[in-house]
GUTOR-800416 format. One line per field, with one value per residue (C-alpha): residue number from 1; chain; x, y, z. Coordinates in nm, 2 decimals, decimal comma, always signed. Layout:
i (NUM | ...);
ch (A | ...);
c1 (X | ...);
c2 (Y | ...);
c3 (Z | ...);
***
This chain:
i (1 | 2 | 3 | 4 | 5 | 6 | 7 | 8 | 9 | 10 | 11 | 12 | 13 | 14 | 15 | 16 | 17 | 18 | 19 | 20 | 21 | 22 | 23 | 24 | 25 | 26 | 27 | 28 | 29 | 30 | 31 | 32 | 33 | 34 | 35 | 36 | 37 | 38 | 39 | 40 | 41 | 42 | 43 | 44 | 45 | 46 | 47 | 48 | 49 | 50 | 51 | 52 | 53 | 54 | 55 | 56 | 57 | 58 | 59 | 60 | 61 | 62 | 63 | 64 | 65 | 66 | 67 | 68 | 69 | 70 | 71 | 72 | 73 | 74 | 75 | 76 | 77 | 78 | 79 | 80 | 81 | 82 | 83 | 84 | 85 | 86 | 87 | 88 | 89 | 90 | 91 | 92 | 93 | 94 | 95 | 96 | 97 | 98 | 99 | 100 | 101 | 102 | 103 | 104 | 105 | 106 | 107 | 108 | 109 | 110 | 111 | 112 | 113 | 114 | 115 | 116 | 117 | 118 | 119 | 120 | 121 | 122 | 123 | 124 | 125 | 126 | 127 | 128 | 129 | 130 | 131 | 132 | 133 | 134 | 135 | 136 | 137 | 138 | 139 | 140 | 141 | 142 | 143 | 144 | 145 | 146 | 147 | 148 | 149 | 150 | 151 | 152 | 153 | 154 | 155 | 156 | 157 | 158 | 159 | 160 | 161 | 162 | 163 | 164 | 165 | 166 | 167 | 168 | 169 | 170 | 171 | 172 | 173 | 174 | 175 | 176 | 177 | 178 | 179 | 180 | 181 | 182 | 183 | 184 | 185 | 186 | 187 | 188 | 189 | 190 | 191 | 192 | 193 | 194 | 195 | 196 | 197 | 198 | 199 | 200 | 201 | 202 | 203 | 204 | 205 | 206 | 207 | 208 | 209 | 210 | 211 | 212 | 213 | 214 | 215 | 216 | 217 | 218 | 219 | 220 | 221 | 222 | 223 | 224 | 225 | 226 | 227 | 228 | 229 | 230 | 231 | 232 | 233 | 234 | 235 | 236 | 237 | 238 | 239 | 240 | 241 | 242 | 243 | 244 | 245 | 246 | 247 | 248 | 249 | 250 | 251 | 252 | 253 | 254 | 255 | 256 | 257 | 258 | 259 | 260 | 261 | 262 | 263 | 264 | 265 | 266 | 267 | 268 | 269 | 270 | 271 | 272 | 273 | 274 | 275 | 276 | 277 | 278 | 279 | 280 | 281 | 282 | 283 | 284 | 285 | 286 | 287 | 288 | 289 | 290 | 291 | 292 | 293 | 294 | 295 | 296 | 297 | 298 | 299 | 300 | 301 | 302 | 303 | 304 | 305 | 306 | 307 | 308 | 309 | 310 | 311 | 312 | 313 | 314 | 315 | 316 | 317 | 318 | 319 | 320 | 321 | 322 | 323 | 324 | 325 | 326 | 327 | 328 | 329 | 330 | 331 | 332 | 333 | 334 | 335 | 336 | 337 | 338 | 339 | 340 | 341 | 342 | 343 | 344 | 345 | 346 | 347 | 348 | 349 | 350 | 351 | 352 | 353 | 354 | 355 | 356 | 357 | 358 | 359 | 360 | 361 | 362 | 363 | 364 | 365 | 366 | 367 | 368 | 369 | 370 | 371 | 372 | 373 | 374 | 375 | 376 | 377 | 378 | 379 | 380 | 381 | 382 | 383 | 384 | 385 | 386 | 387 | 388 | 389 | 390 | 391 | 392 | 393 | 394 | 395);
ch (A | A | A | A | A | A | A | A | A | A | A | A | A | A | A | A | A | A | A | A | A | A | A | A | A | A | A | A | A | A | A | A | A | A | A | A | A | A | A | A | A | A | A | A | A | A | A | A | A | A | A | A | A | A | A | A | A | A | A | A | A | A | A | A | A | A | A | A | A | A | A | A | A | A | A | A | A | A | A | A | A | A | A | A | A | A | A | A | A | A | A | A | A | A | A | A | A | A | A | A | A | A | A | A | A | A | A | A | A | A | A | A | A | A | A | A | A | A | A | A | A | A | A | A | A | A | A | A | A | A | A | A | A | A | A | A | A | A | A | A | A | A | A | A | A | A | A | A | A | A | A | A | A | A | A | A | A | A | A | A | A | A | A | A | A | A | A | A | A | A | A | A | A | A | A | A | A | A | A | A | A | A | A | A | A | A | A | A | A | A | A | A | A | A | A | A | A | A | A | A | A | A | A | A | A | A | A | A | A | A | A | A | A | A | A | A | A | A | A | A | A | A | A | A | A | A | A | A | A | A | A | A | A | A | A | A | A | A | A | A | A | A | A | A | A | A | A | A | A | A | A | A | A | A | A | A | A | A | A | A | A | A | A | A | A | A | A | A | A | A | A | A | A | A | A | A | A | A | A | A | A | A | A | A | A | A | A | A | A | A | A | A | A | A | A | A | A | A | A | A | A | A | A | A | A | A | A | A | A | A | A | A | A | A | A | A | A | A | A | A | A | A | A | A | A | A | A | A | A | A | A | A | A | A | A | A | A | A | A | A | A | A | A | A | A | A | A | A | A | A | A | A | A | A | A | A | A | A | A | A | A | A | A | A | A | A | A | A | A | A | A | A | A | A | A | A | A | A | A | A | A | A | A | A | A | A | A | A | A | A | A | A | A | A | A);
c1 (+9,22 | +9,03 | +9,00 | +8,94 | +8,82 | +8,97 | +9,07 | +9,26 | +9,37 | +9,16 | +9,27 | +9,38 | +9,15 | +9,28 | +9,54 | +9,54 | +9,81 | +9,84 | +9,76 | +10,03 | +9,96 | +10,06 | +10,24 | +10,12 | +10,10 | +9,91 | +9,73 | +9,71 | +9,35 | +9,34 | +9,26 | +9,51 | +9,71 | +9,60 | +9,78 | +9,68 | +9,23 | +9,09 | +9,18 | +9,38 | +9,46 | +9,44 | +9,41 | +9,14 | +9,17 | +8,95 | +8,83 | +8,92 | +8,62 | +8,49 | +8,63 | +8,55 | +8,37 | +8,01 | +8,04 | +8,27 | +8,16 | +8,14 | +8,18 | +8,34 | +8,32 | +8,02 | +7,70 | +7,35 | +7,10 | +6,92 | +6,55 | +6,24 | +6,25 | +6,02 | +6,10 | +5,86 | +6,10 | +6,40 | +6,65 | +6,89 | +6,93 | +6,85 | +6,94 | +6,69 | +6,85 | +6,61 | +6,74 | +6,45 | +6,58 | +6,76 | +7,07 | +7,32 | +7,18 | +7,19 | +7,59 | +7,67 | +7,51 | +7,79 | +8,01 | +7,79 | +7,62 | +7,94 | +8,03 | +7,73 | +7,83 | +8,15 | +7,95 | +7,70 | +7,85 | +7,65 | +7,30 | +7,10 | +7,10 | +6,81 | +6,78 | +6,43 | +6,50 | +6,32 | +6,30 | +6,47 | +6,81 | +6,82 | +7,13 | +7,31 | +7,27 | +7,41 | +7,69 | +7,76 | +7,85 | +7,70 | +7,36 | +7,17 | +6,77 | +6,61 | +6,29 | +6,08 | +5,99 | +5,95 | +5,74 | +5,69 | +5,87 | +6,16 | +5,92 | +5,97 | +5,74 | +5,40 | +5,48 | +5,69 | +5,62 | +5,79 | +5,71 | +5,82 | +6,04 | +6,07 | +6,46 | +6,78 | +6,90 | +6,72 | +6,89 | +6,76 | +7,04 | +6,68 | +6,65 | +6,70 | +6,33 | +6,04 | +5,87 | +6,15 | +6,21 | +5,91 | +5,88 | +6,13 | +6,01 | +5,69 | +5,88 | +6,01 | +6,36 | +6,58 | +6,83 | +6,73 | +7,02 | +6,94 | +7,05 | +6,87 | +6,58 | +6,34 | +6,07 | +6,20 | +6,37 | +6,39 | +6,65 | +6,98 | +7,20 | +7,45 | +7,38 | +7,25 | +7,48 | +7,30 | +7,67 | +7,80 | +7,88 | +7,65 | +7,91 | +8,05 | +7,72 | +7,63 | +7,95 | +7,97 | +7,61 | +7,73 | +8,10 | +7,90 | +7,75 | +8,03 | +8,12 | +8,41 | +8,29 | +8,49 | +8,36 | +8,65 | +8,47 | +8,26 | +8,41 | +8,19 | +8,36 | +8,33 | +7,99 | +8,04 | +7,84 | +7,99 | +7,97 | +7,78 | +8,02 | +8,35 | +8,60 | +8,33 | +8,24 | +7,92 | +7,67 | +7,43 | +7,22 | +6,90 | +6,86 | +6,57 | +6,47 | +6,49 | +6,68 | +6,96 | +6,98 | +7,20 | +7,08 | +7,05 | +7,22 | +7,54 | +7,58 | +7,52 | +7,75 | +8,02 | +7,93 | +7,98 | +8,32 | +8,47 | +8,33 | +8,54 | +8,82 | +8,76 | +8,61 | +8,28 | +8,03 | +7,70 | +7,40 | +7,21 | +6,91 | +6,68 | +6,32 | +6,19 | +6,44 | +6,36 | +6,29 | +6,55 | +6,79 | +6,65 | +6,67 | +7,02 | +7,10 | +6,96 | +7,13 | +7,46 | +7,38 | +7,44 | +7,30 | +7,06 | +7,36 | +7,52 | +7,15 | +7,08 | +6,76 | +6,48 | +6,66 | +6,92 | +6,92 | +7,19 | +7,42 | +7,43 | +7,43 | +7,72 | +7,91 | +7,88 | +8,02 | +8,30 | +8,48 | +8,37 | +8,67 | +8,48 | +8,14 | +7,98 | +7,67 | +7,47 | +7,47 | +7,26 | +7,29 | +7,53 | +7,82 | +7,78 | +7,85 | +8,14 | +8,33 | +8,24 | +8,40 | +8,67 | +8,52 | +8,68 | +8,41 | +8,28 | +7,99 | +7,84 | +7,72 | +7,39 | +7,22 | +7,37 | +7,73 | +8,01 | +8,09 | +7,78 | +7,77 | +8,05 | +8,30 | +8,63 | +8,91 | +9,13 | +9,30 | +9,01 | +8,72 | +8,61 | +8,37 | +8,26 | +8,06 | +8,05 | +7,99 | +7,65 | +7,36 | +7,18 | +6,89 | +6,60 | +6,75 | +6,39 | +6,34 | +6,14 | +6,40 | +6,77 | +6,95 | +7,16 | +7,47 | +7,46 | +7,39 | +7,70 | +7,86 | +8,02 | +8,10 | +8,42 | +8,49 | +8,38 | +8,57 | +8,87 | +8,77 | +8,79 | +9,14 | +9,23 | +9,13 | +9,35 | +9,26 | +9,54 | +9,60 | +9,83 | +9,72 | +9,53 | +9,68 | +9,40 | +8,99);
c2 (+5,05 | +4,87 | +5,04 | +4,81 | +4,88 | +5,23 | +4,99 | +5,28 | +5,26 | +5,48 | +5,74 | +5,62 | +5,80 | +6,13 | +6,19 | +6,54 | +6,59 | +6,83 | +6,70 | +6,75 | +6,88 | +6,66 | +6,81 | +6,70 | +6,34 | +6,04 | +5,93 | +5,58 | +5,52 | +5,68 | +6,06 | +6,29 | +6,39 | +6,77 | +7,00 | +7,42 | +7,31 | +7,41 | +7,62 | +7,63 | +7,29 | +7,18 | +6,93 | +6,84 | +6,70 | +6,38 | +6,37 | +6,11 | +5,92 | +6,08 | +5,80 | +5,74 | +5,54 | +5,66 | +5,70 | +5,40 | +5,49 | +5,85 | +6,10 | +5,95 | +5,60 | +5,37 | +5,28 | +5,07 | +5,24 | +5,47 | +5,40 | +5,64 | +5,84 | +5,69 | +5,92 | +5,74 | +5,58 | +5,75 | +5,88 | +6,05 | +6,44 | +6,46 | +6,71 | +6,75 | +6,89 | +6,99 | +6,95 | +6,80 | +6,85 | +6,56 | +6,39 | +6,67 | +6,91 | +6,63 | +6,52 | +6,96 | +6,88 | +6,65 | +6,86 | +7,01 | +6,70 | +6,61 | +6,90 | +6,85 | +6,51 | +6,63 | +6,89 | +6,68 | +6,31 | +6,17 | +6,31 | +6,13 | +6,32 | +6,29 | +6,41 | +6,52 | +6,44 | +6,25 | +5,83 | +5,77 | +5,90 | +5,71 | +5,53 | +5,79 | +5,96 | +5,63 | +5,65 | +5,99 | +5,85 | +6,16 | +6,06 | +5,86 | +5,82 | +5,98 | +6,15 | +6,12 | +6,46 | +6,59 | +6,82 | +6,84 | +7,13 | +7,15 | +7,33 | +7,35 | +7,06 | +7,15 | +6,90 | +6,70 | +6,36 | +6,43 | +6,27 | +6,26 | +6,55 | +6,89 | +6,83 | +6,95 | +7,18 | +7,21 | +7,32 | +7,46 | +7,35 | +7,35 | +7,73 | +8,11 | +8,20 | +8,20 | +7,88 | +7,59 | +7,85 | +7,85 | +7,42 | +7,32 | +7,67 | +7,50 | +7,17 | +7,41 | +7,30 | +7,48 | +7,58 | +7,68 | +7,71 | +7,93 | +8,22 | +8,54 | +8,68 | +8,98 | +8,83 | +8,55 | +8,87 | +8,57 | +8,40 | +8,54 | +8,41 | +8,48 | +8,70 | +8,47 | +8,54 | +8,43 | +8,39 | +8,18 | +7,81 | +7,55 | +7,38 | +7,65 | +7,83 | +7,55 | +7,53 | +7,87 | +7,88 | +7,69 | +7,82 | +8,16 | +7,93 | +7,81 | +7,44 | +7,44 | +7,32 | +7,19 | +7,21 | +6,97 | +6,70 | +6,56 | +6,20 | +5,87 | +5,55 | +5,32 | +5,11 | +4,76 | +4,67 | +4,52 | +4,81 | +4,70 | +4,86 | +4,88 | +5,12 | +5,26 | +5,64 | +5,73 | +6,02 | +6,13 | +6,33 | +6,43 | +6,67 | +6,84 | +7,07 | +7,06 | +7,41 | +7,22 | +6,97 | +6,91 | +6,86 | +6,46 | +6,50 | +6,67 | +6,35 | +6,11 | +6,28 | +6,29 | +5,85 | +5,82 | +5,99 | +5,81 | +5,44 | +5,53 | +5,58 | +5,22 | +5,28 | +5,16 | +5,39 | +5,36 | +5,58 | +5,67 | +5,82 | +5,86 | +5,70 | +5,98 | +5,94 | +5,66 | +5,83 | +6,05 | +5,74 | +5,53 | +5,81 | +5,88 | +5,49 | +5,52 | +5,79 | +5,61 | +5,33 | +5,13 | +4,76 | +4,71 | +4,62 | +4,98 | +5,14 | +5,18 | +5,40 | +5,39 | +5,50 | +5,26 | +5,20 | +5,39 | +5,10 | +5,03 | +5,39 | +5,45 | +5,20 | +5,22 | +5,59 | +5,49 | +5,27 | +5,45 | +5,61 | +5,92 | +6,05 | +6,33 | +6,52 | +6,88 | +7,03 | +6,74 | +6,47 | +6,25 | +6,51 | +6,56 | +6,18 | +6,17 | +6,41 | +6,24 | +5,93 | +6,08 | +5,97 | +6,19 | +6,41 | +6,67 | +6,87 | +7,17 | +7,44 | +7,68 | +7,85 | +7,84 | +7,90 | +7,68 | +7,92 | +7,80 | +7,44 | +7,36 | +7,06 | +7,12 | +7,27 | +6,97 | +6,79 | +6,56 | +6,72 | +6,98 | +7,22 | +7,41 | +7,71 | +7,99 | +8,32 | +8,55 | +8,65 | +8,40 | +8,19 | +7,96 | +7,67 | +7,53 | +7,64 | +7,48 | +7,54 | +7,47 | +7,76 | +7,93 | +7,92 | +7,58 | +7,57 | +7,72 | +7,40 | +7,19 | +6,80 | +6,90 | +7,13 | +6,80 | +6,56 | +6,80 | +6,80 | +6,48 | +6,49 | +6,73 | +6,49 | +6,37 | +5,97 | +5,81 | +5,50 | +5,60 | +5,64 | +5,94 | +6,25 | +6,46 | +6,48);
c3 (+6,12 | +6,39 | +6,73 | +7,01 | +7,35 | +7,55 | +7,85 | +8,04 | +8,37 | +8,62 | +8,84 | +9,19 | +9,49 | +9,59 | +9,26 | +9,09 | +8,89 | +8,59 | +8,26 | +7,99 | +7,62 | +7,38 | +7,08 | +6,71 | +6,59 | +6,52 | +6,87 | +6,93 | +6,92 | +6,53 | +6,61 | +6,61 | +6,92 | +7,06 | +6,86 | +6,85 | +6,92 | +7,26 | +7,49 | +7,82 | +8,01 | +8,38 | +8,56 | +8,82 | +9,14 | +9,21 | +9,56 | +9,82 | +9,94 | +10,35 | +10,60 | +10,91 | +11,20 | +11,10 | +10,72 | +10,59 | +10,21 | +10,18 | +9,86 | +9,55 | +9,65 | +9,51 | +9,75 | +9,76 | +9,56 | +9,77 | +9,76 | +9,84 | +10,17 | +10,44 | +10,71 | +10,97 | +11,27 | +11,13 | +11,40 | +11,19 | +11,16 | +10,76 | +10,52 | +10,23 | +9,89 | +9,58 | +9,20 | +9,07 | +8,72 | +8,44 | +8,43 | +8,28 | +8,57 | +8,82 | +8,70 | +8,74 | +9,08 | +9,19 | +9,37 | +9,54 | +9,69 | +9,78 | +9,94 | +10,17 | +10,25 | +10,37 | +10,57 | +10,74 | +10,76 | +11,02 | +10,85 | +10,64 | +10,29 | +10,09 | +9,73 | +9,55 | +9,21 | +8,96 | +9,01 | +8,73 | +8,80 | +9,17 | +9,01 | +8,91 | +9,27 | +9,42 | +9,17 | +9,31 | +9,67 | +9,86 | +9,86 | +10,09 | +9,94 | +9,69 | +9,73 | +9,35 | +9,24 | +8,91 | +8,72 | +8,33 | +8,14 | +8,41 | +8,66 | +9,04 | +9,18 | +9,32 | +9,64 | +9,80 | +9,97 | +10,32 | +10,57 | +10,94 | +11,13 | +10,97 | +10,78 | +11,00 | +10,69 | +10,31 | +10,02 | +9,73 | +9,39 | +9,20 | +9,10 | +9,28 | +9,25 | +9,52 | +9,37 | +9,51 | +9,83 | +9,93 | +9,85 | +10,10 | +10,32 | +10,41 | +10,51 | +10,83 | +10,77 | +11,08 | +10,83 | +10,47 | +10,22 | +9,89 | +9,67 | +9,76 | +9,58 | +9,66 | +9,69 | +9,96 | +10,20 | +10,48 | +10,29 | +10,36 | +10,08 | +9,82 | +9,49 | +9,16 | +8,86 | +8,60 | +8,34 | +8,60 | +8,51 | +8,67 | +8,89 | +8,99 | +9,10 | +9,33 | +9,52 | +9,57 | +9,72 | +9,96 | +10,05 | +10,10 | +10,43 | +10,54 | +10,34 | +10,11 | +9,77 | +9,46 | +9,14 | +9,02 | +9,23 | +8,94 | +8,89 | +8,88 | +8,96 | +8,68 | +8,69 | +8,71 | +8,39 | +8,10 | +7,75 | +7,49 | +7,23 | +7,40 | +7,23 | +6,97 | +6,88 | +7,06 | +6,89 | +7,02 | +6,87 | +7,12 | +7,36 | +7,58 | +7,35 | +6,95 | +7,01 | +7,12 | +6,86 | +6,61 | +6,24 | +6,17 | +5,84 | +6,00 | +6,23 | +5,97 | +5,74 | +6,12 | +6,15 | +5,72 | +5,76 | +6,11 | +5,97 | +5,67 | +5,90 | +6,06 | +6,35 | +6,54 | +6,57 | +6,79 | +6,82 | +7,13 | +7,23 | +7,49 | +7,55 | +7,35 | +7,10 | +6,89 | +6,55 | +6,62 | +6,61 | +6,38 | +6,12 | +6,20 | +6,21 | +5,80 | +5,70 | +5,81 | +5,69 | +6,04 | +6,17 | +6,42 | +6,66 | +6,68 | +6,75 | +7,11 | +7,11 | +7,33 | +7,63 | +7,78 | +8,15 | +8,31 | +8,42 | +8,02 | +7,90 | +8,21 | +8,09 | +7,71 | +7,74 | +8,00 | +7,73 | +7,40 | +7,21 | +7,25 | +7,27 | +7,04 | +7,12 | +7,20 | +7,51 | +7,70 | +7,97 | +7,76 | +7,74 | +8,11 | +8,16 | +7,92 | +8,12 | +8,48 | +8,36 | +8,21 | +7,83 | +7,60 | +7,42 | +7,12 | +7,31 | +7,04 | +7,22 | +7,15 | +7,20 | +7,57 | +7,58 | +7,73 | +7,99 | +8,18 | +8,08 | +7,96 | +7,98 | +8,24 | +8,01 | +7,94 | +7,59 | +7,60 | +7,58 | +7,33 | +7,33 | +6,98 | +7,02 | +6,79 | +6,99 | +6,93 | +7,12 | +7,35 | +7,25 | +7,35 | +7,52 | +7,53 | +7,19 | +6,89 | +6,63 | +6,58 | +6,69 | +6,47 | +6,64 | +6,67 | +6,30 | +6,24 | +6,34 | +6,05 | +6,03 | +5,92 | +6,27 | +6,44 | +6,24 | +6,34 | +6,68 | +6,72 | +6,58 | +6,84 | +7,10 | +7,37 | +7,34 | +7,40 | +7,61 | +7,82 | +8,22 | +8,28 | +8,47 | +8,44 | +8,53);
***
């Protein structure tokens, strides 16, 4: 068996119809159909793009790059949003930002975030520059480089404590958007729950101010970029913390079983990475030409996990980006549940997570519940995947 490329239609703007369960059977791409894995299925609405006179290419639809704020000579009311985090937080971000473009079409919506993920904020089709702020260790930034009129409206998607409050505070924004805390009394927002999901935390923040927020609104339109390994099995096996990654063996032993099966499979990894892969790579015995480690640039990395056959991986930016283009994927979860980062419930996507106390997400050690995990339960949830050629109904 020879997989070739996923080539399946994409959604038209503005469907949302429910995704059907497919009963047991051999799926055309070599995995199993869904059968009895996962849990409930839905289907999620993608967003039509915000038309109009003064915003031709609003939410959901592709734009220019935004580039670094200048803020001199602007005449635009601007709203200022913080997330100043990496690309899985950035991609839970989504409906949010969107919801904000909705809310304020004719501002100019700037987004402090780190330089890097400019791209992917373009892909997003809510934002209009991106400000460059980052901080090591996934801390609030010290300072921001604004310059020109106080912002119309800040919002705070970065954290709920005092430290990214009192960042945009001293901006002297006239509106300041934020979950409450004690020590900020002059914010006047919602409650943090702290077992909330991500997407859904963001867009409640701001219906609780008066702008209806999806957290169904995650799709990215396809990028325009060629894949390097079109219809191949992407694993991934880095994250931000070794806490959250996977044992190297248990992947090889995932890419040993799958190659036997006949189809491609490619490893990735991020610019910190590179052992990481080329060990993997070793164990699994692949060429040179199915290694992509180092950190690919986002246009390549976008559009190698648009048309793989699926992507495996931990709880990291990669699963994040399977699921905003609608990439069929395997996310293992721990020591941080599902529940809070978690893929949409839906046939093609799978999340395995075995339940216990909480751990270190930014820990130095595997943790045990993702230990727990076996290439076998991968191997079968990859079976249980809903990879199938046929036009997608679903997120």
């Amino acid at each position: 068996m020879s997989p070739g490329a996923r080539g399946r239609p994409r959604p038209g703007v503005g469907v949302a119809v429910p995704a059907a369960r497919l009963g047991p059977g051999t799926g055309k791409r070599g995995f199993a159909s869904p059968g009895s894995a996962g849990g409930p299925v839905t289907g999620d609405p993608v967003h039509p793009p915000v038309t109009g006179a003064t915003r031709p290419s609003g939410a959901g639809a592709p734009r220019r790059g935004p580039q670094p704020v200048r803020g001199e000579g602007e005449d635009r009311p601007r709203v200022l949003v913080l997330r100043a985090l990496g690309l899985g937080d950035l991609l839970a971000g989504v409906p949010a930002l969107r919801a904000l473009r909705r809310a304020y079409p004719r501002h100019e919506l700037v987004l402090a975030t780190p330089a890097d993920l400019a791209p992917v904020a373009a892909a997003t089709g809510a934002v209009d520059r991106v400000l460059p702020a980052a901080e090591p260790g996934r801390a609030v930034p010290r300072t921001l480089d604004w310059t020109g009129p106080p912002p119309d409206v800040a919002v705070d998607l970065h954290g709920n404590g005092p430290p990214s409050h009192r960042l945009l505070a001293r901006l002297h924004p006239a509106k300041l958007i934020a979950f409450a805390h004690p020590e900020t009394p002059e914010v006047d927002g919602p409650p943090w729950y702290a077992e909330e999901h991500e997407r859904e935390r963001w867009c409640r923040l701001l219906r609780a101010y008066g702008i209806p927020a999806d957290p169904a609104d995650l799709r990215l339109p396809p990028p325009d970029a060629p894949s390097p390994a079109p219809g191949a099995v992407v694993l991934h096996p880095g994250a931000g913390a070794p806490s959250r990654r996977w044992p190297v063996d248990r992947y090889a032993a995932v890419a040993e079983a799958l190659s036997a099966r006949g189809h491609r499979v490619v490893v990735t990894g991020g610019a910190d990475e590179a052992d990481l892969v080329a060990r993997l790579a070793k164990l699994a015995d692949l060429p040179d030409t199915d290694v992509f480690g180092g950190g690919l640039p986002h246009d390549r990395l976008s559009a190698l996990v648009t048309d793989a056959h699926a992507v495996v991986s931990g709880d990291t930016g990669i699963a994040h980006l399977a699921v905003a283009h609608a990439t069929p994927s395997v996310t293992l979860f721990g020591p941080v549940p599902p529940s809070r980062w978690g893929p949409p419930p839906h046939p093609r996507h799978r999340a395995l997570w075995h339940p216990g106390p909480d751990g270190d997400p930014h820990g130095h050690e595997t943790d045990p519940a993702l230990l727990r995990i076996t290439p076998d339960a991968v191997l079968r949830a990859l079976d249980a995947l809903d990879t199938s050629d046929a036009p997608e109904e679903g997120p």
